[in-house]
Each structure stands twice: as C-alpha cells, then as structure tokens.
N, C-alpha and C positions, 0 to 999 in steps of 0.2 A: 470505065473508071481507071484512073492513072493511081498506081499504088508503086511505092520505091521505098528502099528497107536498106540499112545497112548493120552490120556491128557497132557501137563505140568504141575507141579507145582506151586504153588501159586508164585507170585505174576504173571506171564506168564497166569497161565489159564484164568485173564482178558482180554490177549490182541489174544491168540491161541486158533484155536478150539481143532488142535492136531499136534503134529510132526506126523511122518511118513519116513518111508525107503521102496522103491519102486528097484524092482534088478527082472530084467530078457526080453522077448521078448513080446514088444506092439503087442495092436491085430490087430491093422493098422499103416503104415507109417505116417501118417498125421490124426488128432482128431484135432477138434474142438471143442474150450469149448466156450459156450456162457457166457457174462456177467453174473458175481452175487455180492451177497455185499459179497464181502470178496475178503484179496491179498494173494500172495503169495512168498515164499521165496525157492527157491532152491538152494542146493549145489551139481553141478555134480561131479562127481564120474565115472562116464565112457565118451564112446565116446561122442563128442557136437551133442544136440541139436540144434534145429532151431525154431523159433517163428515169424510168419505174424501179426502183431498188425493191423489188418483191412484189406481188400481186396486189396485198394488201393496201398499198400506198401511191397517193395522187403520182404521174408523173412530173417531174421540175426540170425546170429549164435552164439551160449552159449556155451562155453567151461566149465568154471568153476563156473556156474549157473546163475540164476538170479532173480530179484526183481520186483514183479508188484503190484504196487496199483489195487486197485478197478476200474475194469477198465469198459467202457460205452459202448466195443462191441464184437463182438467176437472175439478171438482168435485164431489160426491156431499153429496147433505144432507138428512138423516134427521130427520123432521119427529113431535114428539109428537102427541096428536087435537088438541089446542086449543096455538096458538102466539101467542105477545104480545110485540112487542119495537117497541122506536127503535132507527131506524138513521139512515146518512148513505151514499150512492153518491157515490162519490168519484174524482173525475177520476185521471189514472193517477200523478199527480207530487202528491199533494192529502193524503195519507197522512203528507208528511216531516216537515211543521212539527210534527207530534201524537207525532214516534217520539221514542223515546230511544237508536235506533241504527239503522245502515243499513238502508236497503229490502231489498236483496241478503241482507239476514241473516234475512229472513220469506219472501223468494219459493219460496211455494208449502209454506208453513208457515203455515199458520194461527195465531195464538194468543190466549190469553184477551185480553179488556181488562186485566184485574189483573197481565198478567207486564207490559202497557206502563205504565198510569196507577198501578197498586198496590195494595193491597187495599183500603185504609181509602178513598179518594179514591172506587175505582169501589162500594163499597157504598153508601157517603152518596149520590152520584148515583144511583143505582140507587132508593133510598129515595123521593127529589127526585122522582124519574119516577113511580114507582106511587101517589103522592100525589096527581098534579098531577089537577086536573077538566081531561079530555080530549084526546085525540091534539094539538092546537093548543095548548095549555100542557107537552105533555111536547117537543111539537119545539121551542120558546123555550126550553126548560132546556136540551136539547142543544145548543140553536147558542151559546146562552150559554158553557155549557162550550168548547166547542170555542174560543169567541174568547176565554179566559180563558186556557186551553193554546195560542195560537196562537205561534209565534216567529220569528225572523227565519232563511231559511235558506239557506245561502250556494249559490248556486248556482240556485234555481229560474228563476230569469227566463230563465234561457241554457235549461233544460231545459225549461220550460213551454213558449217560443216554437219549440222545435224539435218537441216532442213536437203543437201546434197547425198548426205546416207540415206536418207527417205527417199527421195526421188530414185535412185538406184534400182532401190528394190518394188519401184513402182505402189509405194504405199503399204506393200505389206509387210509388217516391220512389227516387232513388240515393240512398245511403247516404253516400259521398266525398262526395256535393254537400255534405249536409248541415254537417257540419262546416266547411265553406271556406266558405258564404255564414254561419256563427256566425263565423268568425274565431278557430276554435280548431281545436287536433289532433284527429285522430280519437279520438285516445287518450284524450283531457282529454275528450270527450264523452260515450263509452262511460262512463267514471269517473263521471262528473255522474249517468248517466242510472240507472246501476245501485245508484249511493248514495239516491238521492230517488224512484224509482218500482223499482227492482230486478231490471233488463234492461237490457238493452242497445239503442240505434235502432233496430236492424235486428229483434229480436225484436219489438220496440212496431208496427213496420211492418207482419211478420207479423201481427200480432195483429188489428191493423186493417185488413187486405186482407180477412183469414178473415173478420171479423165483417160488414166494408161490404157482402161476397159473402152471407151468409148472410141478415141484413136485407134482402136483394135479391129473394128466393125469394119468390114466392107457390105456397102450399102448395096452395093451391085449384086451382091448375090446371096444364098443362101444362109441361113444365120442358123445354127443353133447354141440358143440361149443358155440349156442346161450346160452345155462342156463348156460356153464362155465365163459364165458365171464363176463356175468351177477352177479354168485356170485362173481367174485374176482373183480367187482367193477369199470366193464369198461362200456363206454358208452353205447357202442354196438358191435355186433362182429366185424363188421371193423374196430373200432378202436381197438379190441385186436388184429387182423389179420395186422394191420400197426405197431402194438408194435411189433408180434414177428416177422414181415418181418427185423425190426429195429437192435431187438437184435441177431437175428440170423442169417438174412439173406435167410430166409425158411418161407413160408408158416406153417399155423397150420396144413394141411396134410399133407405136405411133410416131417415134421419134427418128426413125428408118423410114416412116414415109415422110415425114417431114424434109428429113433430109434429102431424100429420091427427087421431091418436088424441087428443092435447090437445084440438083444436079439436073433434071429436064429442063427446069425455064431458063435457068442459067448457067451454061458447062463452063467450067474452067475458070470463075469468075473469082475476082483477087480476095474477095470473102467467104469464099465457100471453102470447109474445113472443120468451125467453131460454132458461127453463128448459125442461127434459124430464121425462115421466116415466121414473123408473130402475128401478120394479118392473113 
C-alpha cells in the first residue's frame, strides 16, 4: 500500500496536521479507529467505502468521500480490495473554517463531502484529483482547495489556544482553570468548543488523556497497567479499564492483543499505529 503525507502551507498548517494520498490494498476488510482529538476529511477516488459510526448503527456507504468531526467513539471502516483517496488529518478545531454549520451538528455523524461542499463543486474536484500526474500534484489540488474554502471564523483563536493547552498537558488539566486563564465563562467556552470542533473541553481532555495513554503502550513487551494508569492521571485502573472499554470497546488486554496481531500479520505497515483490525 502506497501512503505519502506532507505538511500544508501556512495559513492550513494551523488548522492540518498533514494531507496525505493513500492508493492500493488495506491489510483488513474492516479497521477500527478508536476516538482521538483530531477529524478528518476524505476525497475518494475509487471504489465506496463504508463507515459504522458506533456499534449500534447500520453501516453507510461513501462514494465520493467524507467529513468527520472529532468524534467520541470508535469508528468501524469497511475497506473495498483496492482503496484510492486524498485526504487531510485535521487538528481537532481545523474542520470549522470548511463547514457550513456547527461541529456539534456532525459529531459522530459522518457525512459525504457533497451534503458540505455540494455536488457540482466536489465532482469537478474529484475530476481535478484523478487527472493530476501523482500523489504530489493531487495533494497541491487539495491544499489549493482547501485555502480557496478557507474563512474567517469567529472564535477559533480562543478555542485553538485552549484546545493546544490541553494537548500539552496531555488531557489532564482542570477544566475551571481553563476558562478563567481565557478570560471567559465556562459557558461561552463550552459554546465555542462545541460550535468549532463539536465537544466540549472536558470531552477534548478525555479524548486526549485516552489517546496520550494509549501511544504510551508498547505492545511488544511487558505492561503494567496499574503504574500506567496511574501516570496518565486516572483514578485507578478501573477507572482506565472503563475509559478504554468506552472508547474502544476492548479491554486493556484485549486491545494489546489486537494490536500484537497487527504487528505479526503486518510489520511496519503505513496503518499500523491507530487502527485495529475489526474482522
């Protein structure tokens, strides 16, 4: 599988961590990515995908890509033999300048590019992209785009620098501080955070504790759970074994073998990191 990532350009590398062009055969039908702070933006390019936004709910199908806030659980993502798309990994507030309406109104709703950008606009790009001679000419047409769409949005600077004090401290953060060193209400904050990224601080925390914790894990070798628990600032291990039952839907063991299984069928593979497999 051919994977190629770069930065954007200024004024994007505030709101992108990278584009990226993804072209060839997933190492499972079905991967699971647990929650993290960050959304994401695809343009397919081959045959539809599929995406389960939570256990409970049919999975839907993406023809010509789609849009996810920052979302609060796992995801499921049903991959055809041969996959082709541009995308962009997008910081967790990085989604708002591109929407045409609140973050809070996608969280953990997926949806196409066409219900955000429109038909006519995402097909002509779409065209743009399968034209272009190679992954480094289709991520120029994306970032292009993107800084074409880009707008002024009221509010991010108050939620970007709260949302970059959180990440700091890897989620564990009082929540009251937060707002009284912005110099606004808790309320006017919450408001901000959930209009431009589609959560609240205190969720974005969570999200960032679970993940700081999880990129912590080496899979390879011996774990103890109690003193990990412990440094990333959870009660106790039950209460980190209830977070990642939460965000993942797996045990803290089971989630180590899962991963192990990645790293033996597949070493070194440009997905292996985030996702799981789900069959």
């Amino acid at each position: 599988m051919e994977y190629v990532s770069r930065v954007p350009r200024p004024p994007l590398d505030g709101l992108i961590d990278d584009l990226y062009y993804l072209d060839g055969s997933p190492p499972y039908a079905r991967l699971m990515l647990p929650p993290s702070p960050s959304a994401l933006l695809i343009v397919n390019l081959g045959a539809p995908f599929r995406i389960r936004a939570g256990a409970e709910v049919e999975m839907a199908e993406y023809a010509d890509g789609c849009v996810i806030t920052m979302p609060t659980r796992a995801f499921e993502f049903g991959y055809p033999l041969r996959t082709r798309s541009v995308g962009v990994h997008v910081k967790p507030w990085g989604l708002a300048p591109f929407l045409r309406m609140p973050a809070a109104e996608l969280c953990d709703r997926p949806v196409t590019i066409e219900q955000v950008w429109g038909r006519a606009a995402v097909a002509e790009l779409r065209d743009r992209l399968a034209s272009a001679d190679g992954p480094h000419e289709m991520m120029t047409l994306l970032e292009d785009e993107l800084m074409r769409r880009l707008t002024e949005t009221a509010g991010l600077g108050l939620v970007r620098h709260t949302s970059n004090v959180i990440a700091a401290a890897s989620g564990v953060v009082a929540i009251g501080d937060l707002s009284v060193a912005a110099g606004v209400s808790s309320t006017h904050l919450a408001q901000r955070f959930k209009e431009l990224i589609g959560v609240t601080p205190k969720r974005l925390a969570r999200t960032q504790r679970f993940t700081a914790t999880v990129f912590s894990i080496n899979p390879d070798g011996p774990i103890d759970w109690s003193d990990l628990a412990a440094r990333a600032g959870y009660f106790d291990q039950a209460h980190f074994g209830h977070e990642f039952q939460a965000f993942t839907g797996l045990t803290p063991t089971r989630y180590v073998e899962v991963r192990r299984r990645f790293l033996r069928e597949h070493p070194g593979h440009v997905l292996d990191g985030w996702s799981l497999p789900a069959d």
